[in-house]
C-alpha positions as CSV (number, residue, x, y, z in Angstrom):
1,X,86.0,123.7,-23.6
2,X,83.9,120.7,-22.9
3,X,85.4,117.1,-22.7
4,X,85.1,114.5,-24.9
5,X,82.5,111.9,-24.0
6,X,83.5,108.7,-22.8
7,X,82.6,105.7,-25.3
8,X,81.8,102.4,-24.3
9,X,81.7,98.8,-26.1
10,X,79.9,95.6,-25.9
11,X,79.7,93.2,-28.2
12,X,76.9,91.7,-29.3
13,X,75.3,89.5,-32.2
14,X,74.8,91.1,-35.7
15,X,71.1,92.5,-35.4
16,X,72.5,94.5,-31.9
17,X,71.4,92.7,-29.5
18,X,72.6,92.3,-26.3
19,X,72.8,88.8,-25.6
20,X,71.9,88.4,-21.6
21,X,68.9,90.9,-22.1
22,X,67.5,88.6,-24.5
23,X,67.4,86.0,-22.1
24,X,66.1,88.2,-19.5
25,X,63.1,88.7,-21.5
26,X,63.4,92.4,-22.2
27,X,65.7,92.5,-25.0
28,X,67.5,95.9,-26.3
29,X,68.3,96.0,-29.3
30,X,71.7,98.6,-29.2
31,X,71.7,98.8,-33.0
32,X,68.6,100.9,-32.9
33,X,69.9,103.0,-30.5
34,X,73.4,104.5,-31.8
35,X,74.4,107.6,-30.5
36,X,71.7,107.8,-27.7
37,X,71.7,107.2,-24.0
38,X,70.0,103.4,-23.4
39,X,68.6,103.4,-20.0
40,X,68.4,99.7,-18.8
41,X,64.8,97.8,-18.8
42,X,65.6,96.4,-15.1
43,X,68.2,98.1,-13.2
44,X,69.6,97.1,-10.0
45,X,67.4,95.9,-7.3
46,X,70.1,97.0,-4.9
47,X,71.7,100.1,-6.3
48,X,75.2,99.6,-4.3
49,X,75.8,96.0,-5.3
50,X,74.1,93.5,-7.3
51,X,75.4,91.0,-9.7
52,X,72.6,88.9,-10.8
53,X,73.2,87.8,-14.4
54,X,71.5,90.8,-15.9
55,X,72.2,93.1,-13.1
56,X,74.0,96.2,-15.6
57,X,75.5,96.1,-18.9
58,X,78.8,95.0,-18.9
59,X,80.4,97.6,-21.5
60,X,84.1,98.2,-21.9
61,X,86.3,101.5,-23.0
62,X,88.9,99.7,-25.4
63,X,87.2,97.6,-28.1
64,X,89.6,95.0,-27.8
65,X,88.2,94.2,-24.5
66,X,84.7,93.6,-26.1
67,X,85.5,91.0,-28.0
């Protein structure tokens, strides 16, 4: 039997959003994208670490953590 999916949260403002891509300049819009895999518009330079301000998505497992 195949496990369950892991589900991640982020919070963002009401039209989806997410708020440090929008200020990147390549803004995704999440609320378009329910249910599908969102491949990020400028992934890591360095693939082992990198924490410039747009760097990954910062996503959570418990939604209490989101907000």
């Amino acid at each position: 039997m195949a496990s369950k999916p892991v589900t991640w949260y982020i919070a963002t403002p009401a039209d989806g959003t997410i708020e440090v891509s929008r200020h990147a300049g390549t803004p995704v819009n999440l609320a378009a994208s329910v249910g599908e895999v969102v491949d990020h518009p400028k992934p890591c330079t360095n693939l082992w670490f990198d924490e410039s301000p747009f760097s990954y998505f910062r996503m959570v497992k418990c939604v209490g953590e989101a907000l």
